[in-house]
N, C-alpha and C positions, 0 to 999 in steps of 0.2 A: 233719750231722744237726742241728739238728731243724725250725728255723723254724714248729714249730708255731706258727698262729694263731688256738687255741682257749685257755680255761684248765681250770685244774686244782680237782677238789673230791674231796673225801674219803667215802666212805660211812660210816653209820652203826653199820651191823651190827654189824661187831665189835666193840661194846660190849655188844649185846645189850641189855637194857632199860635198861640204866643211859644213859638219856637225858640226863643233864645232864652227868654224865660224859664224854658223846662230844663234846658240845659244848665242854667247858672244854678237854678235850686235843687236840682236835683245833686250837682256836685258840691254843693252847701251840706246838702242833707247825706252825705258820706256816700251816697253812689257812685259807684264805678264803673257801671254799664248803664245804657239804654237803646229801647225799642225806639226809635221816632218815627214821626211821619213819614209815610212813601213821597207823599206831596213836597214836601221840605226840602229832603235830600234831592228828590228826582231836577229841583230849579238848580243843583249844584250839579247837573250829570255832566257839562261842559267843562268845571272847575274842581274836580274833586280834591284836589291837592290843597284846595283853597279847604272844602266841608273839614276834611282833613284836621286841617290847623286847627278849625274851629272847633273840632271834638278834644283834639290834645290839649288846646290852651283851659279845657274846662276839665279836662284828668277823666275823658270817659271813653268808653269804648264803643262800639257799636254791633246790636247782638245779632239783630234781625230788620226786615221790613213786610210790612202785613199787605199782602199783594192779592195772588189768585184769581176769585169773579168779581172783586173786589174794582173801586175806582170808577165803574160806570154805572150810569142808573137801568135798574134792571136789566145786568147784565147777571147772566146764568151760567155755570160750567156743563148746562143741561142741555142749553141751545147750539147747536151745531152750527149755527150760524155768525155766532160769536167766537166761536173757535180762533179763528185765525188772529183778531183783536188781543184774547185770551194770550196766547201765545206768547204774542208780540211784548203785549205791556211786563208781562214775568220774564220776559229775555233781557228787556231792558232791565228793570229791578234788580236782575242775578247780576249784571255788568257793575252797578254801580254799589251794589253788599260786596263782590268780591273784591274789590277796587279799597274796599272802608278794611278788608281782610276779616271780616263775616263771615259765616258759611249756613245760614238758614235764609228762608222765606217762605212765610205764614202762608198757608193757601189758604185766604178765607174763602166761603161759598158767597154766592149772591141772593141778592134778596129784592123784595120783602117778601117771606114765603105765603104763598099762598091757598096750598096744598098741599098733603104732603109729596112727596118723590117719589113718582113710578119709576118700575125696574127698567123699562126702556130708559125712562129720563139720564136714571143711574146707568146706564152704561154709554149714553150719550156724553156726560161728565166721564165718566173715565176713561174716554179715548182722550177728549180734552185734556184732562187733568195728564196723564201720561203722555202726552207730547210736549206739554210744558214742560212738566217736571224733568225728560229728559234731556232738553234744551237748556234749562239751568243748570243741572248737572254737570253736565259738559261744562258748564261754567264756575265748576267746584262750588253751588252752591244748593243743598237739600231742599228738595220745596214739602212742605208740612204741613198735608191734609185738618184742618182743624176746624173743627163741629162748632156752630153758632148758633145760637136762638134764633128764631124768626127769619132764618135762611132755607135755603133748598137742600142744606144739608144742617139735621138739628137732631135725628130722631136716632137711637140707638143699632133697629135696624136699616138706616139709612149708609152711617157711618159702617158697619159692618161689611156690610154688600160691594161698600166702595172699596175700603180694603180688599177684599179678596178682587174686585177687579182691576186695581192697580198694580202694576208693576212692582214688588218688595226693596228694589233694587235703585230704586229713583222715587219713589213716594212714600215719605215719610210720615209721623204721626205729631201734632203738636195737642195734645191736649192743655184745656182748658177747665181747672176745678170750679168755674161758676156755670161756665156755659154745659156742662157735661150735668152736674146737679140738676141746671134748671130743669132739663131734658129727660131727668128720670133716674140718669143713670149713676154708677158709682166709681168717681173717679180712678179709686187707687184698682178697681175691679178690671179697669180699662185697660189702665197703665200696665197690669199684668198679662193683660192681651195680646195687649199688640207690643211687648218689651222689646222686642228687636226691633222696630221699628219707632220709636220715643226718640225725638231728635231735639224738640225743644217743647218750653213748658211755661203756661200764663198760670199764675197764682191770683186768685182773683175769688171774693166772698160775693154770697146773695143774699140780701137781705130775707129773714126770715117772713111766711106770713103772714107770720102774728104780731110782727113790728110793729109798734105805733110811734108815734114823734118822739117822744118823752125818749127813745132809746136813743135817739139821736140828738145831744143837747147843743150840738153846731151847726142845727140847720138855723137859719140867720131871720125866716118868715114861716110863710105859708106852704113852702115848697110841697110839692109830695113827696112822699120818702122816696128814694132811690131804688133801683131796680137791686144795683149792684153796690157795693159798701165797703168801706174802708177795712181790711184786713184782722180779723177779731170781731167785726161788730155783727156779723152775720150769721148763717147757718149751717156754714160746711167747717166739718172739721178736719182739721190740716193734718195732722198726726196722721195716720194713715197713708193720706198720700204721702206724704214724706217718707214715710215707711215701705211703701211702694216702691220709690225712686231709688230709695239705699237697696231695695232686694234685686232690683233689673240693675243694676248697677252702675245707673245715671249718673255722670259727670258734667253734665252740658248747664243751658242758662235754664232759671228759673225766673222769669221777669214780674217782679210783680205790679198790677193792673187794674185802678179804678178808673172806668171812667168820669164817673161825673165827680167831684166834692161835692161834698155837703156843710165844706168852710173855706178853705184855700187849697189848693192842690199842694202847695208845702205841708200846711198843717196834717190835710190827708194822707200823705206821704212820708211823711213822718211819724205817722198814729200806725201805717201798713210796717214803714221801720221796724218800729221799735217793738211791734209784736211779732214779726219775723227773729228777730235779737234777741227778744225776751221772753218767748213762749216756744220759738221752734230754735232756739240755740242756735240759731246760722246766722255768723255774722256778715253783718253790710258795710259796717261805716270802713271803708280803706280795705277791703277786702280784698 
């Protein structure tokens, strides 16, 4: 294992808004790349030469930004009424990834689902989805369809339907190994799918059912366990997808993605490290 030949970036989240924070520790903790916030970067759209600095002076790169139905409250790539919003906010995003010399943007779906997605719905999303995405495009930058839990797009035939209604040419695929598990499905099964299509990639565990605290010896109270889990401590296994990645012959980022800690977002982050380094062979630190 592994011959991976993509590399490895870290997500933001779990710092949560402490934005500068993520970036100092993350380039602590030997990262070379990161996902940040759409929110962060988008206060820099005026001064990017400025965000800029601020990524070099901390030795990182920047992979992606998580956009899509994404950014507003109960906003849908379903509603044809949001459309034009839709549109807008992903043109902006692709201006300011291409600008950092990126070339992804995550199309998350919108939420909170509530049902699942009729096939009108879904083709009401993929006119949406397909006018962004060509719109980014044009701005050298891939927009990358990617399945979420508790979204309008979560369910295996959900995610299918869409693909064949989007354009191959301008709607990419980002799969996500927690979010595709939680869903039923099997990631590396995915990944084989849609292989021409695999533009970018969230590394991200779910904690098992049968978790109880005890497996967690960094939660700090009462917390309840976590949905999703520091890399290792859960119940997808990685081998496979990595296996996966090396047979489509993935070069791209592989970011990987807690959101919450269950101690410090360092220490989490570092526990996702060093079992990336020490279990999947793909190094991080100066990478």
């Amino acid at each position: 294992m592994s011959n991976f030949k993509g590399s490895i970036a870290v997500h933001a989240i779990t710092w949560g808004e402490d934005h500068f924070k993520a970036l100092e520790e993350a380039s602590m903790l030997g990262y070379r790349a990161i996902e940040p916030w759409a929110s962060f970067v988008l206060s820099y759209e005026d001064r990017m030469e400025e965000f800029k600095e601020i990524l070099a002076r901390h030795g990182l790169a920047m992979t992606a930004l998580y956009g899509g139905a994404s950014g507003g409250m109960n906003r849908r790539f379903a509603n044809p009424e949001a459309r034009q919003e839709i549109v807008d906010y992903n043109v902006r995003l692709a201006r300011v990834i291409s600008k950092c010399g990126a070339e992804h943007l995550v199309f998350g779906p919108g939420g909170p689902r509530q049902k699942p997605t009729s096939l009108e719905e879904l083709k009401q999303a993929a006119v949406t989805i397909n006018e962004a995405a060509k719109r980014t495009y044009e701005l050298g930058v891939k927009a990358c369809l990617h399945p979420h839990l508790w979204t309008e797009v979560q369910d295996e035939n959900e995610l299918d339907e869409l693909m064949s209604l989007c354009d191959p040419e301008v709607v990419f695929f980002a799969p996500d190994s927690a979010h595709l598990t939680g869903a039923g499905m099997d990631p590396a099964a995915i990944i084989r799918k849609y292989r021409n299509r695999v533009a970018y990639v969230h590394l991200k565990d779910l904690t098992s059912k049968e978790a109880t605290k005890e497996d967690f010896p960094m939660l700090l109270g009462n917390e309840a366990l976590p949905v999703f889990c520091e890399l290792g401590l859960g119940s997808i296994d990685f081998p496979p997808i990595i296996e996966a990645l090396n047979e489509i012959d993935y070069k791209g980022w592989m970011t990987v993605e807690i959101d919450q800690s269950t101690s410090t977002p360092m220490q989490s982050l570092q526990t996702c490290r060093d079992f990336v380094e020490q279990q999947l062979n793909i190094p991080v630190k100066g990478a």
